[in-house]
N, C-alpha and C positions, 0 to 999 in steps of 0.2 A: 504494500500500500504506500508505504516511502517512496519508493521510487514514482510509482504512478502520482502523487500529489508532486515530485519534484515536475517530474515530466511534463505533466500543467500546469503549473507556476508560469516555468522558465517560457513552453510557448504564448501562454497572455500576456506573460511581460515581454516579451520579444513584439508582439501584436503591436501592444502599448508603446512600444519604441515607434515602429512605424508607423503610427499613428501620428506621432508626435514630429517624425522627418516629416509627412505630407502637412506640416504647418498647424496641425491642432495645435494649441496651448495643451501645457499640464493640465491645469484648471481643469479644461474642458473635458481631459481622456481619463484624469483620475473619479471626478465626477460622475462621469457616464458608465464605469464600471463601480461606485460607490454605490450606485441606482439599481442598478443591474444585482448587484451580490445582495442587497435589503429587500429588493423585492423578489428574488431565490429564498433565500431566510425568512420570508416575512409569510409566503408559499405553505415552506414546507415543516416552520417549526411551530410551535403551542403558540400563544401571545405569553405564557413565565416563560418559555425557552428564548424567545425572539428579544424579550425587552434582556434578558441576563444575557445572552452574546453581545448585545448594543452596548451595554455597561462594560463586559471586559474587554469590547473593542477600546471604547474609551479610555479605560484605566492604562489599557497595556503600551508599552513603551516601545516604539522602535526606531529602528535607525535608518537614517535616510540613502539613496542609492549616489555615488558617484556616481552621476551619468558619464562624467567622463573617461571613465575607466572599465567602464558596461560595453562588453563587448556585443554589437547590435550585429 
């Protein structure tokens, strides 16, 4: 299952890259897959499961990509 969840990351964010060459802004590509994965979540979990993901989406910490160092 590791693998598979790696395996899909890497190709959405790769998507996400090219998105971002053909001139979308960040803003715009991170948003529209922020929309996209809440309303997946919003689908297929309880309304306790759906608001407790939103919270430890919020709470959790991460770190952001050198784009320039992101091999596209």
């Amino acid at each position: 299952m590791k693998k598979e969840l790696d395996d899909i990351y890497q190709e959405i964010f790769e998507d996400a890259l090219h998105y971002m060459d053909e001139g979308y802004t960040v803003q715009m590509v991170a948003a529209t897959y922020m929309a996209i994965a809440l309303r997946l979540y919003k689908t297929h979990l309880t309304d306790k499961d759906y608001k407790r993901m939103v919270k430890t989406t919020l709470e959790t910490a991460v770190t952001p990509f050198d784009l320039k160092e992101t091999l596209h």
